[in-house]
Backbone and ligand atoms as CSV (ligand in chain L), in Angstrom:
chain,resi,resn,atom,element,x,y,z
A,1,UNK,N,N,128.265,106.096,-18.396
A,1,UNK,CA,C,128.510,104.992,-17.450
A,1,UNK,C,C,128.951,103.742,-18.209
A,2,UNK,N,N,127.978,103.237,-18.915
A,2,UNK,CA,C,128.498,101.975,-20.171
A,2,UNK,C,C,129.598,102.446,-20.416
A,3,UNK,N,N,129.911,103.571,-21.528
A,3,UNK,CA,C,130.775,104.171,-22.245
A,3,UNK,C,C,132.006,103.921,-21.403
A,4,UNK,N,N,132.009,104.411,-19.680
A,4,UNK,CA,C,133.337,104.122,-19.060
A,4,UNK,C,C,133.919,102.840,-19.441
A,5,UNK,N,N,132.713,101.934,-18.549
A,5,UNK,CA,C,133.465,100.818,-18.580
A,5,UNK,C,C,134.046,100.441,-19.363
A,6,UNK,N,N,133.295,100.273,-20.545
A,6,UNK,CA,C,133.850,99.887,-22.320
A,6,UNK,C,C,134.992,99.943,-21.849
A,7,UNK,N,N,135.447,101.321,-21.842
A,7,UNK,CA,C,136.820,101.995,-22.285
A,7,UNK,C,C,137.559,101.346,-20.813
A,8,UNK,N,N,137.272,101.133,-19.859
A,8,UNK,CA,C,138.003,100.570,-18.932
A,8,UNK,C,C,138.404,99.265,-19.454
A,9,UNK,N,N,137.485,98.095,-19.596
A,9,UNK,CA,C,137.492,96.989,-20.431
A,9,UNK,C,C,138.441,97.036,-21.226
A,10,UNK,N,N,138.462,97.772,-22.376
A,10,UNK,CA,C,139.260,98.175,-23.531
A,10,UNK,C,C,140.943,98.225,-23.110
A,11,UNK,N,N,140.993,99.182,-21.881
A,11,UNK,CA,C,142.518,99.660,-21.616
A,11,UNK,C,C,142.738,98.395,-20.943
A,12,UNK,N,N,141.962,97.290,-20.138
A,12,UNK,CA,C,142.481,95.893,-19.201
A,12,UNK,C,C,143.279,95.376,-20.673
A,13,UNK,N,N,142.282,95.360,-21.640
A,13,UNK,CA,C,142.304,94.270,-22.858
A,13,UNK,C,C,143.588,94.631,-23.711
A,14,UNK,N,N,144.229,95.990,-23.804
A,14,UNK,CA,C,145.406,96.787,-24.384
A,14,UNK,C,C,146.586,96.367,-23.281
A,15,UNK,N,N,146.370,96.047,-22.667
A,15,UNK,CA,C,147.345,96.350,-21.072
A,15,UNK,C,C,147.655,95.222,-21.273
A,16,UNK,N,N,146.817,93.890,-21.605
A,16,UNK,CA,C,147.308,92.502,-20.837
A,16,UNK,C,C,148.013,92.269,-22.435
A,17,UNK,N,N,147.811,92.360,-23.288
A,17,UNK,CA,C,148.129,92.193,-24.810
A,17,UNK,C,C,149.175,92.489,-24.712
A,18,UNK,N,N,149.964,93.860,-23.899
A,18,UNK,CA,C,151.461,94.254,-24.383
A,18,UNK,C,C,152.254,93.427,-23.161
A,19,UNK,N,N,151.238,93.069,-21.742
A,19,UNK,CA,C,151.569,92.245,-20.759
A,19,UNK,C,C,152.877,90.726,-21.369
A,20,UNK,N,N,151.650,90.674,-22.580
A,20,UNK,CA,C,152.472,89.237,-22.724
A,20,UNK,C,C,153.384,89.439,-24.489
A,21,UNK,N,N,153.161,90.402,-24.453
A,21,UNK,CA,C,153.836,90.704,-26.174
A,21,UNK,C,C,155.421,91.145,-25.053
A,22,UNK,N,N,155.489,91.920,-24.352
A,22,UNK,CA,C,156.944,92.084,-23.813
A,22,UNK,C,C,157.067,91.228,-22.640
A,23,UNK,N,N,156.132,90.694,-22.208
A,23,UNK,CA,C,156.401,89.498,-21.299
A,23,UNK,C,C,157.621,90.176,-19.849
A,24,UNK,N,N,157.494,91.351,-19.611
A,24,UNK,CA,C,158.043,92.277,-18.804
A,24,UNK,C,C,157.055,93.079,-18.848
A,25,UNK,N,N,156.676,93.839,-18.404
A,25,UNK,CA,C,155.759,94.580,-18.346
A,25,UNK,C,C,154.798,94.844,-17.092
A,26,UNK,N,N,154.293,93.704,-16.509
A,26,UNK,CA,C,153.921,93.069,-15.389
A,26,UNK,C,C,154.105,93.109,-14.382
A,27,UNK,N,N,155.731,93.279,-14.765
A,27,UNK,CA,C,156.570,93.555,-13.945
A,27,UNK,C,C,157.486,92.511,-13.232
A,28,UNK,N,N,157.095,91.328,-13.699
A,28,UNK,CA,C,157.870,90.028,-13.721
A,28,UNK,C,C,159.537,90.195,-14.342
A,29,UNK,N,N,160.356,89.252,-13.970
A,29,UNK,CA,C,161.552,89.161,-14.427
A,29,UNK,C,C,161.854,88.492,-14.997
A,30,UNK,N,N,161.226,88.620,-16.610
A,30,UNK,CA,C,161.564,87.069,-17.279
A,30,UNK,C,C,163.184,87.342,-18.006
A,31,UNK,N,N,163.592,86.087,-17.868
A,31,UNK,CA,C,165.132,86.117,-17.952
A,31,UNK,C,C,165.348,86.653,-19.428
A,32,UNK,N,N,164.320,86.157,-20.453
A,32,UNK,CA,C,164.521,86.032,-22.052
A,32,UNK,C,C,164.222,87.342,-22.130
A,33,UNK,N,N,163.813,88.338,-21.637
A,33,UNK,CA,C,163.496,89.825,-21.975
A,33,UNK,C,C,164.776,89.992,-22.902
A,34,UNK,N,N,164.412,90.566,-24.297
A,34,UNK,CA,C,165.223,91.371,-25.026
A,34,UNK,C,C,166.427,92.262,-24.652
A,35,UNK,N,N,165.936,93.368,-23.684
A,35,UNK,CA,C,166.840,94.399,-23.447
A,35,UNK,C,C,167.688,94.322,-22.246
A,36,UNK,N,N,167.596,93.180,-21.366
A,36,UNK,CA,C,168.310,92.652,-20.746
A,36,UNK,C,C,167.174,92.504,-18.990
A,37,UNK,N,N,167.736,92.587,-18.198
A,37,UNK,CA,C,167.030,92.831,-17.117
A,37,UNK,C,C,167.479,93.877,-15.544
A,38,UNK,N,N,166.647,93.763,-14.815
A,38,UNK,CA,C,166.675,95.048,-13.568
A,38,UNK,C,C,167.783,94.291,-12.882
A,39,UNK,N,N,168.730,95.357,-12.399
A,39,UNK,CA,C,170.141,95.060,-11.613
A,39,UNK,C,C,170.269,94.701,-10.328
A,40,UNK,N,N,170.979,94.697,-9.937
A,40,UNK,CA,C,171.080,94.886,-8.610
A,40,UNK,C,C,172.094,96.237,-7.816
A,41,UNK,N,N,171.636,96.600,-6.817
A,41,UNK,CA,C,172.401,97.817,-6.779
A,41,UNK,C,C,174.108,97.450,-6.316
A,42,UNK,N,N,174.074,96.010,-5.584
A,42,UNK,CA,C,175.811,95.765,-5.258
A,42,UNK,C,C,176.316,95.340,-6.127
A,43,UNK,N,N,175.686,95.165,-7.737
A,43,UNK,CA,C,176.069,94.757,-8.619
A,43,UNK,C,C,176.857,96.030,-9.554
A,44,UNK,N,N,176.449,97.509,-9.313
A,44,UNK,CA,C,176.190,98.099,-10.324
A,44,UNK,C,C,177.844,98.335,-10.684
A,45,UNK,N,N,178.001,98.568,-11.978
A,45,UNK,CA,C,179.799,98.410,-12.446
A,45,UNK,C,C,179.972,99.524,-12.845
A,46,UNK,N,N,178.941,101.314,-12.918
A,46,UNK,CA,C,179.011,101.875,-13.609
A,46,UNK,C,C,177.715,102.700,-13.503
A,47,UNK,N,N,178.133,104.096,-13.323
A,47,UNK,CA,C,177.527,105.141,-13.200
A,47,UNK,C,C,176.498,106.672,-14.354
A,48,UNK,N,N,175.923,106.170,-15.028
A,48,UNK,CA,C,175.746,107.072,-15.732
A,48,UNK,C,C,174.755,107.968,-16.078
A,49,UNK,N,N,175.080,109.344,-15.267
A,49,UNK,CA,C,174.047,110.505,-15.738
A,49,UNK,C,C,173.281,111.006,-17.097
A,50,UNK,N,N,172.176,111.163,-16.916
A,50,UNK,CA,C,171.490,111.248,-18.151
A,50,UNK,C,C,170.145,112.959,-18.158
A,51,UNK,N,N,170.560,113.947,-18.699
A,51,UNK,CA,C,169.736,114.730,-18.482
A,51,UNK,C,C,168.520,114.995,-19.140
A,52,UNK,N,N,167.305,115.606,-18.701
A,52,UNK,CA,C,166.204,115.454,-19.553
A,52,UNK,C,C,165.970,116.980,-19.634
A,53,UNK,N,N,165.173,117.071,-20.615
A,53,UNK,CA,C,164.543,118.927,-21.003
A,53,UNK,C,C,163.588,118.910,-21.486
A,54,UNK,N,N,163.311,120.110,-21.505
A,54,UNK,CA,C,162.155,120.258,-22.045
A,54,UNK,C,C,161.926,120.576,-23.595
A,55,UNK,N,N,163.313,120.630,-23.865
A,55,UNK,CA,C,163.509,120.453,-25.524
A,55,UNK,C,C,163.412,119.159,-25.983
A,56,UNK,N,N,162.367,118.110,-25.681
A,56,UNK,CA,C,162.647,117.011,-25.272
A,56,UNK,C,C,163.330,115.838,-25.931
A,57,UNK,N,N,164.714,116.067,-25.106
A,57,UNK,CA,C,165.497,115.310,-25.178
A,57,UNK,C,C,166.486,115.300,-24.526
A,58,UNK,N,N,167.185,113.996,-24.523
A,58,UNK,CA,C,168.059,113.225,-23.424
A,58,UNK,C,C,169.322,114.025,-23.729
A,59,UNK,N,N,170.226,113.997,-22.671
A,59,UNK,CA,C,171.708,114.267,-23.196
A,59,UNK,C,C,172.255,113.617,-22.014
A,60,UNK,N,N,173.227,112.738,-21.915
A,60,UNK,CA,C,173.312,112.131,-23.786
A,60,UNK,C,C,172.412,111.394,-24.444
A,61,UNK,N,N,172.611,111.259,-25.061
A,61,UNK,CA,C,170.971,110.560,-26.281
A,61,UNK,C,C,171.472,108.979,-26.716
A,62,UNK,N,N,173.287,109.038,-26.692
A,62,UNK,CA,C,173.721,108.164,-27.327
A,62,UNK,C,C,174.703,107.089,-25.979
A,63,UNK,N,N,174.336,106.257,-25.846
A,63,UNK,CA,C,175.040,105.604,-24.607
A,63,UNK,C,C,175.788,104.159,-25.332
A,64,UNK,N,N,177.274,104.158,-24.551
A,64,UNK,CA,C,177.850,102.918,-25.093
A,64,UNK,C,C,177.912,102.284,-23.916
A,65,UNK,N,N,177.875,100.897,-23.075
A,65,UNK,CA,C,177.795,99.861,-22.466
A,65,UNK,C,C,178.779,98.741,-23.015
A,66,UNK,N,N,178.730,97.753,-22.090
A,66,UNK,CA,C,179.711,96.432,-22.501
A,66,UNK,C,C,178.660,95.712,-21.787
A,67,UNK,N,N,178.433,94.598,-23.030
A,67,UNK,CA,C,177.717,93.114,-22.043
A,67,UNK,C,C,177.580,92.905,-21.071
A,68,UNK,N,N,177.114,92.496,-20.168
A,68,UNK,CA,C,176.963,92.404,-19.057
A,68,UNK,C,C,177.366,93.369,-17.666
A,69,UNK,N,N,177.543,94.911,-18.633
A,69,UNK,CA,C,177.422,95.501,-17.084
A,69,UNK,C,C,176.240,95.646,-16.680
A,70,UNK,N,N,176.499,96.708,-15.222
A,70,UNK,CA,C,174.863,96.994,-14.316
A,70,UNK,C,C,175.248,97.933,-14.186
A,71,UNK,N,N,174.045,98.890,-14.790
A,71,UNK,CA,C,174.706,100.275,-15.517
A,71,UNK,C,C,173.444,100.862,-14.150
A,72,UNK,N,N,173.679,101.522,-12.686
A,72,UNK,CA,C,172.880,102.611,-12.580
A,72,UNK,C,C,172.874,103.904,-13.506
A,73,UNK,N,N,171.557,104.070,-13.846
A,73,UNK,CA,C,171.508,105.531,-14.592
A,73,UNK,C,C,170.485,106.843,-13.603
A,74,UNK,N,N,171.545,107.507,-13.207
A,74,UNK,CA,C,170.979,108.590,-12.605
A,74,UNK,C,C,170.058,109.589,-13.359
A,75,UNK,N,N,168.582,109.642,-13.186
A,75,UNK,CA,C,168.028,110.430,-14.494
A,75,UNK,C,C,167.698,111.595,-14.034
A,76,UNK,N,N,168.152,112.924,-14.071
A,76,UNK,CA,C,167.770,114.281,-14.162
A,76,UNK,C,C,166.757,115.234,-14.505
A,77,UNK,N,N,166.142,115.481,-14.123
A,77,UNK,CA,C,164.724,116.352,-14.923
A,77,UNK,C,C,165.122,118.067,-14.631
A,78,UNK,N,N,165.813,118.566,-15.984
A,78,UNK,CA,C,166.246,119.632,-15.883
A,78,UNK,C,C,165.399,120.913,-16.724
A,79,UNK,N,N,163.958,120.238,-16.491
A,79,UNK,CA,C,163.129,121.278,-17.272
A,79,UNK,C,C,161.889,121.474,-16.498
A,80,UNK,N,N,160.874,122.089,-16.306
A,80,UNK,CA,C,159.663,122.687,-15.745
A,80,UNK,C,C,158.228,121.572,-16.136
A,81,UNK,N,N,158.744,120.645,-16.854
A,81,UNK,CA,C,157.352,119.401,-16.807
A,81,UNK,C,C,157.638,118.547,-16.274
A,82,UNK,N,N,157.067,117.238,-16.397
A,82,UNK,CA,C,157.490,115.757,-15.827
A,82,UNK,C,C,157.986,115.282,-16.967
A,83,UNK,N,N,159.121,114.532,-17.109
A,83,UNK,CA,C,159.939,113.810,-17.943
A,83,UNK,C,C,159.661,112.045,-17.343
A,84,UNK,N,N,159.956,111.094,-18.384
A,84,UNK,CA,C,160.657,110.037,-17.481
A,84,UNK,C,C,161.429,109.469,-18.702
A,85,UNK,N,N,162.002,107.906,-18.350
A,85,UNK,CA,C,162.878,107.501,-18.944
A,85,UNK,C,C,162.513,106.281,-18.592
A,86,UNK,N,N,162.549,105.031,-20.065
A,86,UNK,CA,C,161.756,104.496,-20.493
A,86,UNK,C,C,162.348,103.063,-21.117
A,87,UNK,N,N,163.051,102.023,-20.564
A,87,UNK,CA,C,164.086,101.265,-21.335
A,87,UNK,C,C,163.372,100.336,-22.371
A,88,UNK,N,N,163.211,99.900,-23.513
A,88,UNK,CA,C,162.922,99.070,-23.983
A,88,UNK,C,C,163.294,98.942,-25.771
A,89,UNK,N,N,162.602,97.761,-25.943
A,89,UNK,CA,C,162.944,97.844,-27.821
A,89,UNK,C,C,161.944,98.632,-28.138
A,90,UNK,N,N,162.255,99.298,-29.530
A,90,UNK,CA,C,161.828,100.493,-29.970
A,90,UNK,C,C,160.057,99.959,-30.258
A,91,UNK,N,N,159.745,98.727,-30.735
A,91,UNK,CA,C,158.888,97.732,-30.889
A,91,UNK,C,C,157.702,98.468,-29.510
A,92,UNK,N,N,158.554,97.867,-28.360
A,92,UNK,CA,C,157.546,98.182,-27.170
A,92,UNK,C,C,157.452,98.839,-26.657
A,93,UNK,N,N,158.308,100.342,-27.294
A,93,UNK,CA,C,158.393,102.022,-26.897
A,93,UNK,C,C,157.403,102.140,-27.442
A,94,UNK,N,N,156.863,101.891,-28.567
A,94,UNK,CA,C,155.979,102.542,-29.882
A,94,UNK,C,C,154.629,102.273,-29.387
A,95,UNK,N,N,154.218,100.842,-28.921
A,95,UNK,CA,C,153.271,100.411,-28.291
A,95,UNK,C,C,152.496,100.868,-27.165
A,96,UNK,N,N,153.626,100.816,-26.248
A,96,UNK,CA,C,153.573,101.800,-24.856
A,96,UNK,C,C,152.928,103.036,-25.016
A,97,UNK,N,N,153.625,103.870,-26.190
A,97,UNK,CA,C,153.563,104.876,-26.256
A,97,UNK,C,C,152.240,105.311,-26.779
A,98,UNK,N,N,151.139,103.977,-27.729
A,98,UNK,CA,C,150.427,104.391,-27.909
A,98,UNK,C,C,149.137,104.260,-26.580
A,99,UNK,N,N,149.537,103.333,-25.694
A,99,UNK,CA,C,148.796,103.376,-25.068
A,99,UNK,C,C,148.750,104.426,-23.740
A,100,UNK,N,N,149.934,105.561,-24.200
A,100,UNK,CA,C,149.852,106.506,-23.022
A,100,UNK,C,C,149.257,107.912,-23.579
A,101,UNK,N,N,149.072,107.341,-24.737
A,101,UNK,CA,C,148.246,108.852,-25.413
A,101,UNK,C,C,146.899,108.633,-25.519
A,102,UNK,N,N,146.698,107.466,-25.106
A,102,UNK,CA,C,144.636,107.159,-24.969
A,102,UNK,C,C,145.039,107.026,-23.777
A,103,UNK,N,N,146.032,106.895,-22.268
A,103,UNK,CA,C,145.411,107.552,-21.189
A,103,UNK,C,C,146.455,107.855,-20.527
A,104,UNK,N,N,146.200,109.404,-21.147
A,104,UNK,CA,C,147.210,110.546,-20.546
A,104,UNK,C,C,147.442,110.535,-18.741
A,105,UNK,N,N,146.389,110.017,-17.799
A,105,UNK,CA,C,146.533,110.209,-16.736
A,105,UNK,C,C,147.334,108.588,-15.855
A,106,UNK,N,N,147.413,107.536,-16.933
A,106,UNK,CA,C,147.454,106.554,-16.495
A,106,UNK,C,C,149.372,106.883,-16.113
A,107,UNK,N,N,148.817,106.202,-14.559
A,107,UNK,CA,C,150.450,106.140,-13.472
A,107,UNK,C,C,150.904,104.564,-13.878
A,108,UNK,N,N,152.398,104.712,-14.225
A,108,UNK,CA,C,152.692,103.318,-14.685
A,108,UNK,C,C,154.055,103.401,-13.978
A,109,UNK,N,N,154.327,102.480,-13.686
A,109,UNK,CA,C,155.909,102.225,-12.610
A,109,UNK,C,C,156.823,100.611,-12.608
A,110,UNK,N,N,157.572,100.492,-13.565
A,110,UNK,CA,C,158.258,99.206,-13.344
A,110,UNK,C,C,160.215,99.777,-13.343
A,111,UNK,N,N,160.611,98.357,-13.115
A,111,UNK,CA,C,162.187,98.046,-12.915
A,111,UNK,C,C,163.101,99.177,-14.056
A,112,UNK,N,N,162.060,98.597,-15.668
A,112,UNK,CA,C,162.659,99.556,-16.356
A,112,UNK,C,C,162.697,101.108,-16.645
A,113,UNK,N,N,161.902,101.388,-15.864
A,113,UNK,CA,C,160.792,102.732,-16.282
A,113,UNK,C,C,161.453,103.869,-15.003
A,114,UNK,N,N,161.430,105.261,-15.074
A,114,UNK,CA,C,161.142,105.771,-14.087
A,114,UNK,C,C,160.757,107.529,-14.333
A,115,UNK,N,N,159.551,107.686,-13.820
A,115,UNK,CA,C,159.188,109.118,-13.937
A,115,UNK,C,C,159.809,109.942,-12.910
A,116,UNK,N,N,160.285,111.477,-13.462
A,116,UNK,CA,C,160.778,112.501,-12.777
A,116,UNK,C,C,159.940,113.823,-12.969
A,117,UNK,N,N,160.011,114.152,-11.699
A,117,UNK,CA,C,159.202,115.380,-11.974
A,117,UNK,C,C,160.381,116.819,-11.691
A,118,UNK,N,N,160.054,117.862,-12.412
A,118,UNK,CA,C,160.771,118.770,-12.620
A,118,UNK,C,C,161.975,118.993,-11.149
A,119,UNK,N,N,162.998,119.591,-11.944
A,119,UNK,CA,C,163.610,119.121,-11.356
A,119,UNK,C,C,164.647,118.341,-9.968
A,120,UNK,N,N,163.974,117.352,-10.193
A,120,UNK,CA,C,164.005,116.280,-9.144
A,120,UNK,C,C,164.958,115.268,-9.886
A,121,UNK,N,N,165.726,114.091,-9.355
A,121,UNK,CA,C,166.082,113.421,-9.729
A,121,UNK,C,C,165.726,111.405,-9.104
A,122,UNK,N,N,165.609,111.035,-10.589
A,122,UNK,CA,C,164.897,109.082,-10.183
A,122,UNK,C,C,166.278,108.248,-10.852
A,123,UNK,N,N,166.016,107.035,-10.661
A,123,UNK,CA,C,167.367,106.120,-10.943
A,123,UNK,C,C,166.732,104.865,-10.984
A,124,UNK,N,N,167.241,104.305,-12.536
A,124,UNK,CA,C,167.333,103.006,-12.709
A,124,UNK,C,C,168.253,102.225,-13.092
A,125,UNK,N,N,168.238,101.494,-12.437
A,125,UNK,CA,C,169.820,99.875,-12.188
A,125,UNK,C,C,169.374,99.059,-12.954
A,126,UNK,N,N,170.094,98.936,-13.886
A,126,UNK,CA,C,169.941,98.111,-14.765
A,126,UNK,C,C,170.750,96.931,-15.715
A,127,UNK,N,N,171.258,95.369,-15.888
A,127,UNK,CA,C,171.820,94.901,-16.421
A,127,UNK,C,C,171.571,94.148,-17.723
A,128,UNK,N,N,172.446,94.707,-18.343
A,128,UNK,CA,C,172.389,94.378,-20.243
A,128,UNK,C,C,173.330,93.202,-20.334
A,129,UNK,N,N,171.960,92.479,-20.506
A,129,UNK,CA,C,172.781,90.718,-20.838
A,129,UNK,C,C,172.802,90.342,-21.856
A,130,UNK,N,N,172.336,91.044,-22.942
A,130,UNK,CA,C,172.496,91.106,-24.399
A,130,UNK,C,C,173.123,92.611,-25.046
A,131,UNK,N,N,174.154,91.782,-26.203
A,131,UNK,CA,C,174.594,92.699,-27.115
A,131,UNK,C,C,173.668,93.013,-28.183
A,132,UNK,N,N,173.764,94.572,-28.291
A,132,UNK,CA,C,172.760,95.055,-29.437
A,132,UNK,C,C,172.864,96.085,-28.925
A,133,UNK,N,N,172.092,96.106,-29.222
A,133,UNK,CA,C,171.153,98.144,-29.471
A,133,UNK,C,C,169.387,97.922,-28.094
A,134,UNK,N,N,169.857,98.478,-27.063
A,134,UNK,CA,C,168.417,98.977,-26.353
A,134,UNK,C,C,168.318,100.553,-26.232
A,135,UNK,N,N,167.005,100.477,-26.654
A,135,UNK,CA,C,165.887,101.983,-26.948
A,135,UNK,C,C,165.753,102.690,-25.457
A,136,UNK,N,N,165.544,103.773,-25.642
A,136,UNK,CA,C,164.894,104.287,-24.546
A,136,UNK,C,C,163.796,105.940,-24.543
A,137,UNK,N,N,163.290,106.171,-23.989
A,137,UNK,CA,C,162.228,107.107,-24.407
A,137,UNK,C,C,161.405,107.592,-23.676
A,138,UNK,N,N,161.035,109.019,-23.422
A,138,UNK,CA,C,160.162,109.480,-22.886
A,138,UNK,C,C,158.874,109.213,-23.354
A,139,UNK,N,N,158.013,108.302,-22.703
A,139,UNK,CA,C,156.359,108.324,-23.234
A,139,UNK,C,C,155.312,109.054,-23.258
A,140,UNK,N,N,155.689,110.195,-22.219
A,140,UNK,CA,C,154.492,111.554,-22.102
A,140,UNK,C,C,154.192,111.636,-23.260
A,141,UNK,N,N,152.822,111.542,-23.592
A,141,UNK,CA,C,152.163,112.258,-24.547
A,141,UNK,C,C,152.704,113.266,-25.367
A,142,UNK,N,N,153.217,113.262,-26.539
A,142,UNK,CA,C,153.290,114.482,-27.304
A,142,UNK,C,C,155.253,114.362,-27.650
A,143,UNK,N,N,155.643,113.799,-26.186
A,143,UNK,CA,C,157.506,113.554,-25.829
A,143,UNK,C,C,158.076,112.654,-26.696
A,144,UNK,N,N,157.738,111.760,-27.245
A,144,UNK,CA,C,157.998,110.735,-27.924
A,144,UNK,C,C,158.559,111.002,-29.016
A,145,UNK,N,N,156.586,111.539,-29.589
A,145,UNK,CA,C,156.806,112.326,-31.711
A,145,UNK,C,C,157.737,113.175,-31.569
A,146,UNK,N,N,158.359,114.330,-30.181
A,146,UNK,CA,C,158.452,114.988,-30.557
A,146,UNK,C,C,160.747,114.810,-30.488
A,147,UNK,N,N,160.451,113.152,-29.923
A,147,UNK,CA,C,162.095,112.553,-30.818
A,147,UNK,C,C,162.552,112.455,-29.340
A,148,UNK,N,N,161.964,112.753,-28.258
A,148,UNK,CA,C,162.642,112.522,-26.577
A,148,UNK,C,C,162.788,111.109,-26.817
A,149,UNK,N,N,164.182,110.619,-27.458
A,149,UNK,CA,C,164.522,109.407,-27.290
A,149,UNK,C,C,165.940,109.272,-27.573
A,150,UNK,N,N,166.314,107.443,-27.105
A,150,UNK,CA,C,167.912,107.721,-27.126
A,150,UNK,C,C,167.947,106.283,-27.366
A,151,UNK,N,N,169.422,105.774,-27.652
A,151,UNK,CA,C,169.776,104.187,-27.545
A,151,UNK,C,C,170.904,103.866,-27.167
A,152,UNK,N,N,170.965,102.722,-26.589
A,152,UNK,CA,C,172.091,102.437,-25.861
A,152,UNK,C,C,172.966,101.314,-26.340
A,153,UNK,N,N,174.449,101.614,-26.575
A,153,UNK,CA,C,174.578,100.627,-27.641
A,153,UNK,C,C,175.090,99.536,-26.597
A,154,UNK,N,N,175.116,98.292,-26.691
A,154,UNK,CA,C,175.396,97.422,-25.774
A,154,UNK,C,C,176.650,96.653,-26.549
A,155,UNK,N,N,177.765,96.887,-26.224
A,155,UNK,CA,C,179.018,96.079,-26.837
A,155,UNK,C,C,179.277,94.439,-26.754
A,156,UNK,N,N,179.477,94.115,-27.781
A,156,UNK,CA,C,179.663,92.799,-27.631
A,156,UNK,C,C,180.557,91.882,-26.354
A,157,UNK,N,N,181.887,92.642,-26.094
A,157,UNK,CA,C,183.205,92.359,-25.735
A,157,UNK,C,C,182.297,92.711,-24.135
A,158,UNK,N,N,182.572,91.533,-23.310
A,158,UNK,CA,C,182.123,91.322,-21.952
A,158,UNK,C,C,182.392,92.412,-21.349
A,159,UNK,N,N,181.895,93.269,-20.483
A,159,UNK,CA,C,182.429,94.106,-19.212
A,159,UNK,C,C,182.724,92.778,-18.136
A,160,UNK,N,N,183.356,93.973,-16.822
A,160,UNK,CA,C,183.753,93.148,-15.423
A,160,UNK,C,C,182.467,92.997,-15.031
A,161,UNK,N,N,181.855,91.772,-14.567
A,161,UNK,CA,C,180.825,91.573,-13.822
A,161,UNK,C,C,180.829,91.842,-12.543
A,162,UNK,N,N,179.712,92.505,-12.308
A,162,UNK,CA,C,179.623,92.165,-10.676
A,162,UNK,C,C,179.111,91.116,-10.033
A,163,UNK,N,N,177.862,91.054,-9.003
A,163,UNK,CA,C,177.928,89.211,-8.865
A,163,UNK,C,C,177.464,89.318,-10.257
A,164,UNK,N,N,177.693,87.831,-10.031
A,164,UNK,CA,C,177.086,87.030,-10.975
A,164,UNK,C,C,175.358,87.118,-10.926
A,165,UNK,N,N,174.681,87.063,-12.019
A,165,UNK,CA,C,173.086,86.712,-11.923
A,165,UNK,C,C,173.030,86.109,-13.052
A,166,UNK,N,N,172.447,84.571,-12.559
A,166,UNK,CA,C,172.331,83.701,-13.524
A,166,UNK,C,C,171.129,83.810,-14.196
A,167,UNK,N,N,170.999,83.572,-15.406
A,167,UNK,CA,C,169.602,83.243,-16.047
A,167,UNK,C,C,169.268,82.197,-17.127
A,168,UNK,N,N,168.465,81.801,-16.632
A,168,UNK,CA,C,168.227,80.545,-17.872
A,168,UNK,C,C,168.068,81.003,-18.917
A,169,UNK,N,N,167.937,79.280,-19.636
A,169,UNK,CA,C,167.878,79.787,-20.776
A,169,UNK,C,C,166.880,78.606,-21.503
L,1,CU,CU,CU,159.416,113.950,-21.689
C-alpha cells in the first residue's frame, strides 16, 4: 500500500520534471518547442505515409521536409503488436522512453504522439517551424533499444505555407 503510493508519487514527480524539461508534454502549445508544433489539418501541404513492423521499424525511417510545411503523417501498423509514433528530440525520446519502461501500462496521448494498434491506422498533423533534424520513435518497451526509430530532416529553404500560424518569439 505505502510501496504504491511511493511509486505513484515517484511517476507524478518523473512526469512533471519532463513536463517542464520539454515544456510540451502537457500538452500545451508552447511556440519555442524545438521540433516545431501540432498543425492544422486546412493547413496540411503534404501527405506522408509511414509504415510500422514488427521488425521494429519505420519505413521510411528517413524523412525530408521543407521549413515550414504541415506535414500530415498517416501512420500504419503493419505488424501483430501495438506500435506508435513518437515526434520529438532524441534528448526527450530517451527520457520518455525511460519513463515507459518503469510503466509499461501507462496510456499517454498528445498532438505529437500517436499509438496504433495492429493493423489499424492513426495520424499526426504536424508543422516544422524549425530547420534541423526532428527524431521520432516508437516508445513501447523493448521498441526503442531495439532501433524502432527514424528522423526527419527539416530543410532549410521555406516550403509553400498554408495559413499562416504565427508564433512568438
Ligand atoms: Cu513499436
Amino acid at each position: 500500500m505505502k510501496l504504491t503510493s511511493a511509486l505513484a508519487g515517484l511517476s507524478i514527480v518523473i512526469f512533471s520534471s519532463i513536463a517542464s524539461a520539454s515544456g510540451d508534454h502537457a500538452g500545451g502549445h508552447n511556440p519555442a518547442v524545438a521540433i516545431g508544433i501540432p498543425g492544422k489539418p486546412e493547413s496540411v501541404t503534404r501527405t506522408i505515409t509511414i509504415d510500422m513492423w514488427d521488425s521494429m521499424r519505420f519505413t521510411p525511417a528517413t524523412i525530408t521536409v521543407k521549413h515550414n510545411e504541415t506535414i500530415k503523417f498517416i501512420v500504419r501498423n503493419r505488424g501483430k503488436i501495438a506500435h506508435e509514433m513518437v515526434l520529438g528530440t532524441e534528448k526527450e525520446l530517451k527520457e520518455h522512453y525511460e519513463v515507459m519502461k518503469k510503466n509499461p501500462g501507462m496510456e499517454h496521448a498528445d498532438d505529437n504522439m500517436v499509438t496504433v494498434q495492429p493493423g489499424k491506422t492513426g495520424e499526426i498533423i504536424w508543422h516544422f517551424t524549425k530547420a534541423g533534424t526532428v527524431d521520432f520513435a516508437c516508445l513501447l518497451p523493448g521498441h526503442y533499444e531495439a532501433g524502432m526509430k527514424g528522423t526527419v530532416k527539416v530543410d532549410a529553404k521555406p516550403g509553400k505555407r498554408g495559413s499562416t500560424t504565427k508564433h512568438k518569439h
